[in-house]
C-alpha positions in Angstrom: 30.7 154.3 116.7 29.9 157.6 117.6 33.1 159.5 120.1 32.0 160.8 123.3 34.3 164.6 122.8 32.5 166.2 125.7 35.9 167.2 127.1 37.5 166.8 125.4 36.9 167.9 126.7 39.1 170.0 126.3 42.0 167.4 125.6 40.6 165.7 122.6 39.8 168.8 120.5 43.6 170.0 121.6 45.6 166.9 120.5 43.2 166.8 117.3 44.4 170.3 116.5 47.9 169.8 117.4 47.8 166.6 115.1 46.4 168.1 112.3 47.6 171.6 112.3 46.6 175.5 113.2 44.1 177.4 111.6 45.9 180.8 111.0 44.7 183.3 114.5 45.2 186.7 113.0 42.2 185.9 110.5 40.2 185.7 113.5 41.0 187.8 116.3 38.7 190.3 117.4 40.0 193.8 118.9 38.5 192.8 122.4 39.8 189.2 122.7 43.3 189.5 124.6 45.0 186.9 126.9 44.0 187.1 130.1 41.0 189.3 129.6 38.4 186.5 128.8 36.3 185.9 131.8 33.0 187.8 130.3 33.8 186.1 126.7 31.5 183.3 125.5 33.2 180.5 123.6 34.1 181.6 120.0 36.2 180.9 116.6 38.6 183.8 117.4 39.2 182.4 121.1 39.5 179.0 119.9 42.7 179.9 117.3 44.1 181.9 119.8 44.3 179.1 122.5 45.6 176.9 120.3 48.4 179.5 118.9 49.2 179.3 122.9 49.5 175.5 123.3 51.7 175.5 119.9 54.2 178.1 121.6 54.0 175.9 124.7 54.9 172.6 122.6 58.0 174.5 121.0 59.3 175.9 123.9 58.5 179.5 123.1 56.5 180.4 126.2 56.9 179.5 129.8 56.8 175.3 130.7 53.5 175.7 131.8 50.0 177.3 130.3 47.0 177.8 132.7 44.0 177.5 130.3 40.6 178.8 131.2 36.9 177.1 131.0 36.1 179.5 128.2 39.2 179.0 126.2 38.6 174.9 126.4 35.3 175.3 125.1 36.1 177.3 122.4 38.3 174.9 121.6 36.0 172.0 121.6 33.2 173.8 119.7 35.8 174.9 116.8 39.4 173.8 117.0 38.4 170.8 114.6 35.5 169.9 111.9 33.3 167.1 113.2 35.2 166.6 116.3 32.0 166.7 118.1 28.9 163.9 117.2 25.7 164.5 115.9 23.4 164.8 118.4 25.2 166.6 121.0 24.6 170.7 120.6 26.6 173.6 122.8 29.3 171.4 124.6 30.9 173.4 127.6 33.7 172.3 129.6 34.2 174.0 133.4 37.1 173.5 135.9 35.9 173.5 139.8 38.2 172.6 142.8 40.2 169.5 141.2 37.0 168.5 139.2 36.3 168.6 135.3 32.7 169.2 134.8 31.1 168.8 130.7 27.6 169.7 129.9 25.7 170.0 126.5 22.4 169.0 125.2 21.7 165.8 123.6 19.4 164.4 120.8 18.2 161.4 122.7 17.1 160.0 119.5 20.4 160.2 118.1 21.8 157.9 120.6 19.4 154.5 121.0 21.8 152.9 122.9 21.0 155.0 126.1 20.0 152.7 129.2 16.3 152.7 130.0 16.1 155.2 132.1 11.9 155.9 132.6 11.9 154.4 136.0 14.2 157.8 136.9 13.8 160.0 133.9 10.1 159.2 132.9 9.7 159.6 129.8 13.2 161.4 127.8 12.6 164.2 126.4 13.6 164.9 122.7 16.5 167.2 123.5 18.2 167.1 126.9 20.7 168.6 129.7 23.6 166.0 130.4 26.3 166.9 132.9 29.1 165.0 134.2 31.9 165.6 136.5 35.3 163.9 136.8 39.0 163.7 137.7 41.8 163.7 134.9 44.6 160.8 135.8 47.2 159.8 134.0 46.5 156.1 132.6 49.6 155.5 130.6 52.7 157.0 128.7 50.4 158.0 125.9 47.4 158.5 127.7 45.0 160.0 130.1 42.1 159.5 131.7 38.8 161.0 132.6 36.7 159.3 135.2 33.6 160.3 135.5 32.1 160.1 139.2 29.0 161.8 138.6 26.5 162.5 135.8 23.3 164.1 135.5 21.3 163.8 133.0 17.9 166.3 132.7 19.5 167.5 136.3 18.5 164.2 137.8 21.8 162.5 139.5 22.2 158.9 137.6 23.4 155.7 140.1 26.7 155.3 139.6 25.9 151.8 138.4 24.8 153.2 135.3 27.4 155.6 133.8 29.5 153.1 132.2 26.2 151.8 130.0 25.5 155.9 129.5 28.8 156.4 128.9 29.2 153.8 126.5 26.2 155.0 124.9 27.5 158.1 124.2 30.3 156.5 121.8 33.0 155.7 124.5 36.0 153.7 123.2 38.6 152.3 125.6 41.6 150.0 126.4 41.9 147.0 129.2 43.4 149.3 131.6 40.9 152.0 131.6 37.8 152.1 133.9 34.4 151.6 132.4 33.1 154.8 134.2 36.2 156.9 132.3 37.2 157.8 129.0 39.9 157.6 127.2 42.0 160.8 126.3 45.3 160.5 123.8 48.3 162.7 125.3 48.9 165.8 122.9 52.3 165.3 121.2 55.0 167.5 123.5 52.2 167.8 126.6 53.8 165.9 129.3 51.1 166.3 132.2 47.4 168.1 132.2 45.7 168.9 135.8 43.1 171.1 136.9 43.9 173.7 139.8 40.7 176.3 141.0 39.1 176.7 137.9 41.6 176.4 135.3 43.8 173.3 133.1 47.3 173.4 133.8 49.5 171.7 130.6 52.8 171.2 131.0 55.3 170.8 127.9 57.5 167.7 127.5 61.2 169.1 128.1 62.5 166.4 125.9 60.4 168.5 123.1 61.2 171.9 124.1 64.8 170.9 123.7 64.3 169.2 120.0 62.9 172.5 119.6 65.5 174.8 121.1 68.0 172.5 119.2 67.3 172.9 115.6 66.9 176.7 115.8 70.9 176.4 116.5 
C-alpha cells in the first residue's frame, strides 16, 4: 500500500532520517544557506542536510532542548531527507505552519491512486494531475506516537465534506492503529524527540532529556 508522507510531513521524513542515518551537510551547503536566513529559500538538498545536522545536535544534547524549524526547512526535508519516502504519484510536496495548524499541499496523479472516492458530483470530472491541500492539528496519540488529524482538505481548491476525508485519506495509502482517528494519520515519534507542536509558523521539537543525558554520559 502506497504511504500517505505529505507531512510528514515533516515528521515522517525526520524519523526516517534519524533511523537510517545523515547524509554528510558540508557536501552540500551552499555559501548563501545559513541558519536563520532561509525565509526567501525554496526547498532544497543543501537545506534539507542541514536541518537534519540540526535535529541530530538536538537528539544528542548538543544544542539547546528545543529547535524551532521553519516551513521551508520541513519541506526540504520531505522532498530529500530520504529515497522514495514520498509515493509515486504525488509531485512537489510542501508543508506550512499557520496559527496552531499544519497545512500539506502537492499535486497528485489521480490515476496513480484508483482508490479515490467518486468525487464527479463535486469535482466533475478529475483532472489528470491535481492540487490537494489539507490542514490539521499534530496530537500526541501514544508513547511512540503522534498524530495528524486532518480537519480540512481540498482537493482542486474545492473544500471536501468532512465525511469524506477518511475514504481520501485512505486512498492516499493511510495506515493506522485502533486508537487513531480515521480522519488522521499516523506519525512514529523520532527516537530522542519527546514532543513536536506548531507555534506561528514554525515546528517546535523538543529532545527527550532521558537521551540528552545517555548522551552527555558516555562523553564522560
Amino acid at each position: 500500500m502506497k504511504k500517505l508522507m505529505l507531512l510528514g510531513l515533516l515528521i515522517p521524513a525526520t524519523y526516517a532520517g534519524l533511523r537510517w542515518g545523515l547524509i554528510p551537510v558540508n557536501r552540500f551547503l551552499d555559501a548563501d544557506i545559513c541558519q536563520g536566513c532561509i525565509e526567501d529559500v525554496h526547498p532544497s538538498l543543501a537545506l534539507s542536510d542541514l536541518t537534519m545536522d540540526r535535529v541530530e545536535q538536538l537528539r544528542w544534547g548538543e544544542s539547546d532542548d528545543k529547535l524551532a524549524l521553519s516551513s521551508v526547512e520541513i519541506s526540504s526535508v520531505v522532498r530529500y531527507a530520504i529515497p522514495g519516502i514520498i509515493p509515486p504519484g504525488l509531485l512537489e510536496p510542501r508543508v506550512g505552519f499557520e496559527e496552531g495548524q499544519v497545512r500539506l499541499s502537492g499535486l497528485v496523479i489521480a490515476g496513480e491512486f484508483p482508490g479515490l472516492p467518486k468525487l464527479d458530483e463535486i469535482i466533475g470530472l478529475l483532472p489528470d494531475t491535481m492540487t490537494v491541500e489539507m490542514q490539521g492539528v499534530i496530537a500526541s496519540l501514544d508513547q511512540s506516537y503522534f498524530s495528524l488529524i486532518i480537519n480540512k482538505l481540498w482537493m482542486v481548491k474545492i473544500p471536501m465534506p468532512s465525511s469524506l476525508i477518511p475514504a481520501i485519506l485512505t486512498a492516499f495509502g493511510r495506515e493506522g492503529r485502533k486508537a487513531l482517528p480515521r480522519n488522521a494519520l499516523l506519525i512514529p515519534k523520532p527516537d530522542g524527540i519527546e514532543s513536536a507542536f506548531v507555534q506561528g509558523d514554525s515546528l517546535f521539537l523538543s529532545a527527550n532529556p532521558e537521551i540528552e543525558e545517555f548522551a552527555k554520559d558516555g562523553e564522560n
